[in-house]
C-alpha positions, -999 to +999 in steps of 0.1 A: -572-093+592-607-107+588-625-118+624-645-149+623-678-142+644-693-174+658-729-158+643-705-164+608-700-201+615-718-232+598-699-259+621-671-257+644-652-295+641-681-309+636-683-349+627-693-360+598-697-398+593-735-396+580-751-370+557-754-341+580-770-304+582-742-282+597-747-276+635-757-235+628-780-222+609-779-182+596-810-161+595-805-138+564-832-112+577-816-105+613-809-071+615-769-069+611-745-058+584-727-091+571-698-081+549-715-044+542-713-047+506-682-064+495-684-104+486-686-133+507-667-164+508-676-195+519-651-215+536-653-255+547-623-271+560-615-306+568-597-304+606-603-347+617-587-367+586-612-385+565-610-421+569-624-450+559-620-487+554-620-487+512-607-452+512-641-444+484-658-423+506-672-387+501-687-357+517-705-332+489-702-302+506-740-275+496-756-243+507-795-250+514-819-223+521-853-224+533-880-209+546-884-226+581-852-232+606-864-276+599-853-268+563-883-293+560-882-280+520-848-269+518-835-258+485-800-264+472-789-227+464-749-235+459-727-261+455-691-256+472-671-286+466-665-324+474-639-336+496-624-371+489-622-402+514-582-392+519-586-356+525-560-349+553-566-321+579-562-290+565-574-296+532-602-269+526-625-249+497-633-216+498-658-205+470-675-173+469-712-172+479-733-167+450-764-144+448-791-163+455-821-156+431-842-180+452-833-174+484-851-181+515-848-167+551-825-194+564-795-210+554-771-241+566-746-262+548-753-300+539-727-324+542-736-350+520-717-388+528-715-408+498-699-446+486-683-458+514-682-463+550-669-431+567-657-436+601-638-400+607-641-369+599-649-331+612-653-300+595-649-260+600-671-238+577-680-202+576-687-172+560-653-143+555-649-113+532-613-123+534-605-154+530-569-150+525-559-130+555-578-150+581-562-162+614-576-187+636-567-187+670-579-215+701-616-213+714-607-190+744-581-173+732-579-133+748-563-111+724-551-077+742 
């Protein structure tokens, strides 16, 4: 079963209503082994219901990278998906992280709100090698 480290994590329910930078950013020159080898997965779930009043509203979902944690010159390196202004809680994309030929030290996910007035929404994204057999349990859940 894959593990999902909070280091791992873009955003943990995080609202989204407004274009957004996702609450964590990930330092690809810390010194740890992420994934040792085999590919990655990016994985962005909706878990608050889109809504909005003329159900036209959108959230782009992209991988920036950057030299500087402001991503004050950020460059789009990926594009993972776009939700629609219906998207019900649960719906999610998971796209495998491409190899970056420009990458930069940092990278975050931008949530990009387009067309309409979105009043709820919160998202879930990470990084997995294994996608397909994760688990999510409740923030403070002991396992023994």
């Amino acid at each position: 079963m894959a593990m999902i480290d909070a280091l791992n994590k873009f955003s943990d329910a995080q609202a989204i209503t407004a274009t957004a930078a996702s609450t964590n950013y990930m330092d690809l020159l810390a010194a740890r082994d992420i994934a040792i080898g085999r590919p990655l997965y990016v994985v962005v779930k909706c878990v608050t219901a889109m809504t909005d009043a003329s159900s036209n509203s959108t959230v782009a979902v992209t991988v920036e990278t950057d030299d500087n944690t402001g991503f004050s010159s950020a460059t789009t390196a990926q594009t993972i998906g776009t939700f629609s202004a219906v998207s019900a809680a649960g719906t999610k994309f998971v796209v495998p992280l491409a190899q970056f030929t420009t990458a930069e030290r940092y990278m975050q996910l931008k949530y990009t709100v387009a067309n309409g007035d979105l009043s709820t929404g919160s998202f879930t994204a990470y990084l997995t090698d294994a996608p397909e057999q994760e688990k999510v349990y409740a923030n403070g859940y002991t396992i023994s």
